[in-house]
BAROTI-43075 format. One record per residue (C-alpha): residue number from 1; z, y, x. Coordinates in Angstrom, 3 decimals. Example, Ala and Ser with C-alpha at 12.3 -4.5 7.8 and 13.67 -1.06 7.14 Angstrom:
# residues 2
- 1,7.800,-4.500,12.300
- 2,7.140,-1.060,13.670
***
This chain:
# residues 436
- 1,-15.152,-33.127,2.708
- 2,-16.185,-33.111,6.397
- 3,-12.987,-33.053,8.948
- 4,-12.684,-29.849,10.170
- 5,-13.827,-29.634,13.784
- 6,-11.739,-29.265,17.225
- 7,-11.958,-25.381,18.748
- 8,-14.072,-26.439,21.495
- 9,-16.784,-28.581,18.934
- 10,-16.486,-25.004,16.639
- 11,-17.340,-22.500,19.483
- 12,-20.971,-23.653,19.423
- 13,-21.684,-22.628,15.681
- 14,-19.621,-18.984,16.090
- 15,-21.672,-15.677,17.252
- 16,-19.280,-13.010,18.475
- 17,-20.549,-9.139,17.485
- 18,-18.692,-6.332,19.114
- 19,-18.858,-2.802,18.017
- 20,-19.875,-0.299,20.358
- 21,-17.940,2.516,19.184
- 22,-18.409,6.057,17.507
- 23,-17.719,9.267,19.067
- 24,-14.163,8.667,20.045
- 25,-13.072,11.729,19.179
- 26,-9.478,11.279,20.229
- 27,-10.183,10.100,23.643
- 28,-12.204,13.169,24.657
- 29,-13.537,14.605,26.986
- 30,-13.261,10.854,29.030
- 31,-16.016,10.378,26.155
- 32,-17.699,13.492,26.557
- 33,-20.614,11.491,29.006
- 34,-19.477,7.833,27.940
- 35,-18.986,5.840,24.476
- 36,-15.251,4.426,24.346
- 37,-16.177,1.049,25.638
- 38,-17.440,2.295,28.516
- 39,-14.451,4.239,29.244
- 40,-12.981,2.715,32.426
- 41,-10.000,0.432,32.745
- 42,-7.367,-0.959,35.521
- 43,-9.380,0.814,38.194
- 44,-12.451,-1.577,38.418
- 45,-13.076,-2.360,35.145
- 46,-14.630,-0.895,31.671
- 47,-13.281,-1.376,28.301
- 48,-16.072,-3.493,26.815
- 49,-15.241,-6.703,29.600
- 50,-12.247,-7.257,27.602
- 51,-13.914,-8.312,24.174
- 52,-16.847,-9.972,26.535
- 53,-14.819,-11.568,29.013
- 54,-12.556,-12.890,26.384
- 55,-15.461,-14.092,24.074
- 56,-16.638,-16.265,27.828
- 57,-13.054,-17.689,27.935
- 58,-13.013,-18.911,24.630
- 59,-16.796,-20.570,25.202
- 60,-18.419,-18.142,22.586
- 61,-22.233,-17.858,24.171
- 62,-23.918,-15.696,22.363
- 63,-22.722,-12.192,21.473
- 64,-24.106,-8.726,20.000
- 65,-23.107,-5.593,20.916
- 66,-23.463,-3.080,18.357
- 67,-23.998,0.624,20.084
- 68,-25.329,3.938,19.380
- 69,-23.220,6.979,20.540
- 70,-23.122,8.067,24.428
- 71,-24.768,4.209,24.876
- 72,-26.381,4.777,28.500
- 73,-23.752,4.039,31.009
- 74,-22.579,1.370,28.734
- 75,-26.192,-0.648,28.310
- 76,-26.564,0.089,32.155
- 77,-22.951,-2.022,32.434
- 78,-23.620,-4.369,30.320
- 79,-27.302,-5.561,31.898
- 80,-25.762,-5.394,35.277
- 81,-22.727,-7.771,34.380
- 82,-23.654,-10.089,32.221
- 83,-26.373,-12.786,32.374
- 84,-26.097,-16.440,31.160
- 85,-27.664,-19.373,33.202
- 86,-31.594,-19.487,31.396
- 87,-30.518,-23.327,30.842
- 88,-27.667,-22.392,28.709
- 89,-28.038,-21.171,25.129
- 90,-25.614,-18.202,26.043
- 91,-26.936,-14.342,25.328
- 92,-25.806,-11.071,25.425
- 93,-27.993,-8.857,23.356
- 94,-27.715,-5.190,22.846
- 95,-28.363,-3.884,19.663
- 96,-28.628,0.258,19.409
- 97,-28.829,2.550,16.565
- 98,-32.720,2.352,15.724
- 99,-34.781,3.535,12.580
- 100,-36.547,1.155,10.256
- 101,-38.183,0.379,6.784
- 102,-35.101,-0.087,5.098
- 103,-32.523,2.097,7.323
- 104,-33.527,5.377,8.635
- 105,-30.206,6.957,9.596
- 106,-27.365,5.794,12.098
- 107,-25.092,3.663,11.430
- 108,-22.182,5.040,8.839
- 109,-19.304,2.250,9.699
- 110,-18.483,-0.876,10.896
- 111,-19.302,-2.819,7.919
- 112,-23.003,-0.379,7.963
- 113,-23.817,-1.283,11.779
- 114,-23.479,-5.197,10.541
- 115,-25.291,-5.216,7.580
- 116,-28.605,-3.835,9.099
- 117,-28.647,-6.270,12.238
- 118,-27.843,-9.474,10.099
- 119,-31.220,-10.543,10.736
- 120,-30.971,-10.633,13.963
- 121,-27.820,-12.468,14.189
- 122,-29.084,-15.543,11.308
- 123,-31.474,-16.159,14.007
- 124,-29.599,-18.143,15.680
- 125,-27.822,-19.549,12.049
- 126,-24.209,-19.171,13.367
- 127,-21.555,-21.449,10.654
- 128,-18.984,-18.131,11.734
- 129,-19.279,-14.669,12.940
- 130,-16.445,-13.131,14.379
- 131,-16.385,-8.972,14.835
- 132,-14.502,-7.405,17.573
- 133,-13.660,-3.922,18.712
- 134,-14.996,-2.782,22.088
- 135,-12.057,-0.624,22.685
- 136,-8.670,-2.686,22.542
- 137,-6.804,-4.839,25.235
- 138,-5.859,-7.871,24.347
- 139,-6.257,-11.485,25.571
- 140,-7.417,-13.862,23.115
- 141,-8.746,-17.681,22.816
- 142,-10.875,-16.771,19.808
- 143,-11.176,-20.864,19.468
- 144,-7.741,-21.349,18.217
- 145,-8.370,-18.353,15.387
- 146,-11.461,-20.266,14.378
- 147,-9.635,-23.346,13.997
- 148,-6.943,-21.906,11.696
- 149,-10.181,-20.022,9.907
- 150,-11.615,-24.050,9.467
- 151,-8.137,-25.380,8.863
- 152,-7.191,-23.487,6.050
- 153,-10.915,-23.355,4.430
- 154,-10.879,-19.766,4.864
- 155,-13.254,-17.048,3.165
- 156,-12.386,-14.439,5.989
- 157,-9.874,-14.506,8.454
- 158,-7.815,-11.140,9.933
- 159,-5.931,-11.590,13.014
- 160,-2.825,-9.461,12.705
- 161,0.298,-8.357,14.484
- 162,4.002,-7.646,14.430
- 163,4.622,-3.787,14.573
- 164,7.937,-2.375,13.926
- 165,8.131,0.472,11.118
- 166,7.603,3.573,13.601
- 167,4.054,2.122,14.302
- 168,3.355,0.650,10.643
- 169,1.829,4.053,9.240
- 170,-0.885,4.284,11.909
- 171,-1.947,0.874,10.943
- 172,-3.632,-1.381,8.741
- 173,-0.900,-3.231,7.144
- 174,-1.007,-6.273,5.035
- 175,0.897,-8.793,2.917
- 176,0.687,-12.658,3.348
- 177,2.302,-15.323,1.172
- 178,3.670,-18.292,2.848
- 179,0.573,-20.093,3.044
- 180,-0.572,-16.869,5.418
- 181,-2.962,-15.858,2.757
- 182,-3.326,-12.403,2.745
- 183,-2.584,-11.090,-0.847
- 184,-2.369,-7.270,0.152
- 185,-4.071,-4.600,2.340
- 186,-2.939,-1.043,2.756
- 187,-4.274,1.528,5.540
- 188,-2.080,3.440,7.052
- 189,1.030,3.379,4.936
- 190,3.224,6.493,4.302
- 191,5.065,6.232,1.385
- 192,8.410,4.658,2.741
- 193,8.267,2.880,-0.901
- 194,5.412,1.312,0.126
- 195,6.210,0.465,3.733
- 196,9.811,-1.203,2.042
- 197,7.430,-3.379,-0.117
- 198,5.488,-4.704,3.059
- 199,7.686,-5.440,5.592
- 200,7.918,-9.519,6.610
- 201,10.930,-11.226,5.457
- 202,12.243,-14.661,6.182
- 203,11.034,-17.576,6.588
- 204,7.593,-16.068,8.000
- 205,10.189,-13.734,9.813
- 206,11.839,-16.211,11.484
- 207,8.875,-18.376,11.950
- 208,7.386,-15.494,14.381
- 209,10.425,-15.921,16.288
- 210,12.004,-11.852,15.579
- 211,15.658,-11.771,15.472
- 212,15.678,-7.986,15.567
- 213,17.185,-6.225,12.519
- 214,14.477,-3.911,12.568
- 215,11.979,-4.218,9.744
- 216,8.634,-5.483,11.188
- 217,5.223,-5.387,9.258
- 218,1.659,-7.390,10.284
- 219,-0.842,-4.792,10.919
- 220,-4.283,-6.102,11.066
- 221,-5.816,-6.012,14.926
- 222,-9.719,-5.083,13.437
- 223,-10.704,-8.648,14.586
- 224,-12.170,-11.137,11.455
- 225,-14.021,-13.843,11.363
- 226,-16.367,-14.640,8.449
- 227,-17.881,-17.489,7.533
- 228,-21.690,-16.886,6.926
- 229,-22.291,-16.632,3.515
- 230,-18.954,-14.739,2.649
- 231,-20.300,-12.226,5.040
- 232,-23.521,-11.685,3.345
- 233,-21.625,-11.627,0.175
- 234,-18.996,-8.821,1.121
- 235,-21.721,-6.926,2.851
- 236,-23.815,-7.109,-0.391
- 237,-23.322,-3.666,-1.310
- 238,-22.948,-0.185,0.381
- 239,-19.597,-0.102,2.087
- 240,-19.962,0.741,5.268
- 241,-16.184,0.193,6.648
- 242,-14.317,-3.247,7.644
- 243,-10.736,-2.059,7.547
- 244,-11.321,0.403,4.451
- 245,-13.625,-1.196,2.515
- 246,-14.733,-4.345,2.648
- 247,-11.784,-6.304,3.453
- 248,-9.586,-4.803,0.634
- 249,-11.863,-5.587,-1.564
- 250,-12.493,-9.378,-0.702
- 251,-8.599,-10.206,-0.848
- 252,-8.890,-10.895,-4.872
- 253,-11.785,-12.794,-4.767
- 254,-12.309,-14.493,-1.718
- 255,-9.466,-16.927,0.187
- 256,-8.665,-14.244,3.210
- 257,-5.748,-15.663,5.647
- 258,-3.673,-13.863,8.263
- 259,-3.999,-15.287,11.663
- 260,-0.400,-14.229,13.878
- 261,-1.170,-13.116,17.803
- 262,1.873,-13.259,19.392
- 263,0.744,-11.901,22.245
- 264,0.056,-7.993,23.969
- 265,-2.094,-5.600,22.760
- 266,-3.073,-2.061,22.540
- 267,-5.382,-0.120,20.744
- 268,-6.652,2.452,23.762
- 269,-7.967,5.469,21.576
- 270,-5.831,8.033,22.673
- 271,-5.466,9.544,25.363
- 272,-1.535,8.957,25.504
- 273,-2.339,5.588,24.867
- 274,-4.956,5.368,27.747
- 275,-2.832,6.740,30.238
- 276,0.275,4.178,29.056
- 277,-1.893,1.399,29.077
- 278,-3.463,1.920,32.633
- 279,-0.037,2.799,34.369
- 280,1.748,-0.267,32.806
- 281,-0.999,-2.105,35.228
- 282,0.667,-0.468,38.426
- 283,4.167,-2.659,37.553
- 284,5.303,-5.720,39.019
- 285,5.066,-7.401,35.763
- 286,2.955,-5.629,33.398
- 287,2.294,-6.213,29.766
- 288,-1.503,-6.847,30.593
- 289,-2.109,-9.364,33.695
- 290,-4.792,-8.884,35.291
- 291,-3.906,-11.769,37.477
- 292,-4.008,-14.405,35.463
- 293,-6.393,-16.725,36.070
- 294,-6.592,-19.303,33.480
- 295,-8.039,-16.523,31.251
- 296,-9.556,-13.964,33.979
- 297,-11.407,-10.689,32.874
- 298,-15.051,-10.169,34.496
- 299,-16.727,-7.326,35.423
- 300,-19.622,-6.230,37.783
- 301,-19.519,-7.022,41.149
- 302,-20.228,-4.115,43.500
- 303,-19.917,-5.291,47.375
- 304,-17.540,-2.645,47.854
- 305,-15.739,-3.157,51.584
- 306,-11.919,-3.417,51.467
- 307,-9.863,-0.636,50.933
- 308,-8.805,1.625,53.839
- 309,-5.104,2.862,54.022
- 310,-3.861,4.903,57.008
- 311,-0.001,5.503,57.241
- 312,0.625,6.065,53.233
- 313,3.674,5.644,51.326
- 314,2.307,3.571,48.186
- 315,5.234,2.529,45.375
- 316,3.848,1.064,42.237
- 317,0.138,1.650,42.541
- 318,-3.127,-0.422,41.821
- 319,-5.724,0.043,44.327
- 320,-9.538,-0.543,43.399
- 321,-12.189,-1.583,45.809
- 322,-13.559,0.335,48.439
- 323,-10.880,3.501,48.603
- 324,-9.886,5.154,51.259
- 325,-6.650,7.133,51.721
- 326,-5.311,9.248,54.422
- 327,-2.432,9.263,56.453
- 328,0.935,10.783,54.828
- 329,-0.552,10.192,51.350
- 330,2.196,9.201,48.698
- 331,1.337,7.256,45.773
- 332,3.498,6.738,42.842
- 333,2.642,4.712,39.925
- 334,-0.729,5.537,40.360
- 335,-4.128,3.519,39.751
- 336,-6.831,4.011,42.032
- 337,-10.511,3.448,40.602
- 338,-13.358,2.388,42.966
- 339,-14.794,4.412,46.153
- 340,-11.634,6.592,45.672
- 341,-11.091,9.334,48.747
- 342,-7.797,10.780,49.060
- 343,-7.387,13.093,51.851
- 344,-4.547,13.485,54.274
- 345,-0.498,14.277,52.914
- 346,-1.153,14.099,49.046
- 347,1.154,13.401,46.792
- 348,-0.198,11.890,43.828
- 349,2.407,10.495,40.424
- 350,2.053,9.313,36.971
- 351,-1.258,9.337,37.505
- 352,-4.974,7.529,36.941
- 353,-7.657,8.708,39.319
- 354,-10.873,7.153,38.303
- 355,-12.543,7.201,41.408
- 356,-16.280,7.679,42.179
- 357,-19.730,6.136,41.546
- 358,-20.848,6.787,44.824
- 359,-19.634,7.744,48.290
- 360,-20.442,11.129,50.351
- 361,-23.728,10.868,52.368
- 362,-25.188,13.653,54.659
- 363,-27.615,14.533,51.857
- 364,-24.446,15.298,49.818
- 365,-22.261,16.539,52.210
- 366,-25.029,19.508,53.446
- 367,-24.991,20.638,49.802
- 368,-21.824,21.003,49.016
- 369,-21.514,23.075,52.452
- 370,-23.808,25.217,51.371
- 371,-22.713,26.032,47.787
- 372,-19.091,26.089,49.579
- 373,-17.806,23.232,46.871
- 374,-15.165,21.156,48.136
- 375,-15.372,17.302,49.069
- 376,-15.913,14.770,46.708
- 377,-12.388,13.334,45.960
- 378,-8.804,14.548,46.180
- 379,-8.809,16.977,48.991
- 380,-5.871,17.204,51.947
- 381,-2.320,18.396,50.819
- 382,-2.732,18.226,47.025
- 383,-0.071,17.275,44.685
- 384,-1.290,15.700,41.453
- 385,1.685,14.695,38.460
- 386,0.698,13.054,35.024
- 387,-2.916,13.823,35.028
- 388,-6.197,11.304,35.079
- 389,-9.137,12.640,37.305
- 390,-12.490,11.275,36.036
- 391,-14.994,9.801,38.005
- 392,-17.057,12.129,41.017
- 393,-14.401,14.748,40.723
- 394,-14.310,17.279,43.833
- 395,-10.700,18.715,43.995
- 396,-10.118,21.198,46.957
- 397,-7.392,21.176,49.560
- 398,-4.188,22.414,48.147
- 399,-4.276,21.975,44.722
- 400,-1.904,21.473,42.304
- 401,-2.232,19.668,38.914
- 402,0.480,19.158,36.758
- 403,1.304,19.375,32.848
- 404,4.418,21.515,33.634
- 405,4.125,24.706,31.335
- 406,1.613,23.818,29.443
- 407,1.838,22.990,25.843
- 408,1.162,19.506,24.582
- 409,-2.839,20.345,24.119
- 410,-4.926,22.563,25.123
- 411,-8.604,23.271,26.542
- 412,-9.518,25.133,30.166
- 413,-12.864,25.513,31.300
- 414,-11.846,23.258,34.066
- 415,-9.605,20.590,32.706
- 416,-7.619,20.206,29.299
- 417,-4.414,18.654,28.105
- 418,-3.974,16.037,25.367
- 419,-0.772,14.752,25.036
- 420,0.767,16.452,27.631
- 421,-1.296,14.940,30.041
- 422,-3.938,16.798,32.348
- 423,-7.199,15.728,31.870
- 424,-9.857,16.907,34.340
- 425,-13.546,15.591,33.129
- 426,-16.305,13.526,35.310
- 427,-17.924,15.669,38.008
- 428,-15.884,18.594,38.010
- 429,-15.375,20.722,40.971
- 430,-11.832,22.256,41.254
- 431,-11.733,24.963,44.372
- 432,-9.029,24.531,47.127
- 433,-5.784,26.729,46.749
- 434,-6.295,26.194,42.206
- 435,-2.822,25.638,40.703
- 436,-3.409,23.872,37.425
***
C-alpha cells in the first residue's frame, strides 16, 4: 500500500468546490440585491474570501464556485479578486446555474449543484474534492484535514465541532467511535432522548481538552472531503442534499471519519448572527483575527486613500478604507465599511454601517438637490443604536434609528427589524428629521 502523502505533496491532487448559496432567506433583505456570499464582511471584505482565501493558504489551486441565485455582484467580485499567475496550474472558475441535455432546471441542493458539474471538475482528475460553504467564518488549513482523510483511508471525511446542548438542535449532530469514525448522523436534534444519546463522553471528551460539566455534542461544520470515486458513488442517485441526504446515507456503507476543528467559527445566516459576528471584529481581541498574518484573508484591492477623521470620539470601532467622519462624531462598537461618510456630531452604537460603492460627485450631488434627497451617507446630528445600514444608503440630518419599541421583527417600507435589530436595505433614502 502506497505511504500516505505529507499535506503539502496532497494539496496538488485536491480541487476545492464552494457553494454559492440559495436565497438566504434568513439573512434578508442584505440578500434582497446580493447572494449570501456576497454579503459583506469586517468592513472591506465579502463572505466568499473566507472559503477562497483559506483554500490559497492551504495551497489548494484550483477551485469551483458553484452559484446561481442573486450571482452578479458576486461573479463581478470574484473576477476582480482573484487571478492565478498563467504559469501556475491555479484557477478559479465560476460555475452558474445553466440548462442542458440532461438538467434543465436549477439546481435543487448541494449534493444536485455537484452532481451536474462533475464533469467539469474530473477534468482536471483531482485524487480528493473537498466542498465548502460560501457563507461561514472560519480559518482552516484544509491540508491537515486531508491528511487525516489519507491517514485513516477514509471514504468521506466531515469536519465537525464542539457545541454545547443549547446550540446542538440547530445542528447537524453526529456520533464517532474512538477511532473518529462517524457511526451516526442526526439533523437538527430535538428529542432531549436523542440529544442524551449523542453527547461526547470521555476519553474523546477529554481528548478535545473540555473540562466543562456541560454536555457537548460534534455538530458537523458542512465541510467534507471525498475521495473521487466515493463521490461519484454517493452522488449516483437523486439526492440532492449533503447534510440530509447523502452523508447519512454513506455512514453504513462507506468508512466516513470525523475530523475535530478546535478552532472559531460561525455560521453567518442570520441576521443576529451577522450582526454578532461583525461587532466581535471591533474588540481588542476578537474571536476572528483579521490580523493574523500567517493565515491572512484576501480580498480586492480598491486604491482607496486613507481614512479621514476630524475631532471624533471612536471606542471599539473598525474603520474600512477610504471613510471620512466629521468632527464630534462618536463611534461605539461600530464597523465602518469602505467610502463611509459620516457627517458632523453623530452618534453611532452597536452598529455595522456598510458603507458605499462609490463616493458623491457633482453629477450626483446636482440630483439629489434637485429631487431634495439627502446626502449619500449618515447625515449631521444623527443617532444610530443596534442597526446595520447597507451599502449607498442616504440618511438625512437628524435622524434617529433605533430598535427601541419595536418588536423583535417586523417590515417598514423603509427599513425592517429581524432580531431586534434595524435593518435599513442598500440604496435607501431616509429624509432628515425620520425617527425610526
Amino acid at each position: 500500500m502506497l505511504r500516505p502523502a505529507s499535506p503539502s505533496q496532497s494539496a496538488a491532487n485536491i480541487l476545492a468546490v464552494i457553494m454559492g448559496g440559495g436565497q438566504g432567506t434568513r439573512l434578508y433583505p442584505l440578500t434582497k440585491l446580493r447572494s449570501k456570499p456576497a454579503v459583506p464582511l469586517g468592513a472591506k471584505y465579502r463572505l466568499i474570501d473566507i472559503p477562497i482565501s483559506n483554500c490559497i493558504n492551504s495551497d489548494i489551486r484550483k477551485i469551483y464556485i458553484l452559484t446561481q441565485f442573486n450571482s452578479a455582484s458576486l461573479h463581478r467580485h470574484i473576477l476582480q479578486t482573484y487571478r492565478f499567475d498563467h504559469f501556475s496550474n491555479g484557477l478559479i472558475e465560476i460555475c452558474a446555474a445553466q440548462q442542458t441535455l440532461e438538467n434543465s432546471g436549477w439546481y435543487q441542493g448541494t449534493a444536485d449543484a455537484v452532481r451536474q458539474n462533475l464533469r467539469y471538475f474530473f477534468d482536471h482528475r483531482p485524487d480528493y474534492i473537498i466542498i465548502l460553504s460560501g457563507d461561514q467564518l472560519y480559518r482552516m488549513d484544509y491540508r491537515h484535514m486531508l491528511q487525516q482523510h489519507i491517514d485513516s483511508y477514509a471514504d468521506i471525511t466531515i469536519a465537525v465541532l464542539p457545541v454545547k446542548r443549547g446550540s446542538a438542535s440547530s445542528l447537524g449532530i453526529v456520533e464517532t467511535n474512538e477511532e473518529k469514525r462517524i457511526t451516526r448522523f442526526v439533523e437538527k436534534p430535538k428529542d432531549p432522548k436523542i440529544l442524551d444519546e449523542l453527547k461526547v463522553v470521555d476519553p474523546l471528551l477529554s481528548n478535545l481538552g473540555i473540562t466543562s460539566s456541560e454536555d457537548h455534542y460534534l455538530a458537523s461544520m458542512g465541510i467534507y472531503i471525498f475521495s473521487r470515486k466515493v463521490l461519484v458513488d454517493a452522488l449516483n442517485n437523486t439526492r440532492v442534499d449533503f447534510g440530509k441526504e447523502i452523508i447519512p446515507a454513506a455512514i453504513p456503507t462507506h468508512r466516513v471519519f470525523g475530523y475535530v476543528h478546535r478552532g472559531y467559527w460561525e455560521d453567518i445566516g442570520t441576521i443576529r448572527a451577522f450582526f454578532d459576528a461583525n461587532l466581535d471584529i471591533t474588540k481588542s481581541h476578537p474571536q476572528f483575527d483579521f490580523f493574523d498574518r500567517t493565515a491572512p484573508i484576501y480580498t480586492r484591492t480598491r486604491y482607496l486613500p486613507p481614512s479621514q477623521i476630524s475631532d471624533a470620539t471612536i471606542h471599539e470601532a473598525s474603520v474600512a478604507d477610504g471613510c471620512r467622519i466629521g468632527p464630534g462624531t462618536k463611534l461605539e462598537r461600530t464597523l465602518l465599511g469602505i467610502r463611509s461618510l459620516i457627517q458632523a456630531d453623530c452618534h453611532i452604537q452597536d452598529s455595522v454601517i456598510m458603507g458605499n460603492d462609490f463616493y458623491e460627485d457633482d453629477t450626483l450631488l446636482n440630483e439629489n438637490k434637485a429631487r431634495g434627497n439627502p446626502h449619500l451617507g449618515i447625515g449631521h446630528g444623527c443617532k444610530i443604536r443596534h442597526a446595520i445600514i447597507d451599502k449607498n444608503a442616504q440618511i438625512g440630518e437628524g435622524c434617529v434609528i433605533s430598535p427601541d419599541g419595536k418588536p423583535q421583527n417586523m417590515d417598514h417600507e423603509l427599513y425592517c427589524v429581524r432580531d431586534g435589530i434595524v435593518v435599513v436595505p442598500k440604496n435607501t433614502i431616509i429624509p432628515s428629521g425620520t425617527i425610526i
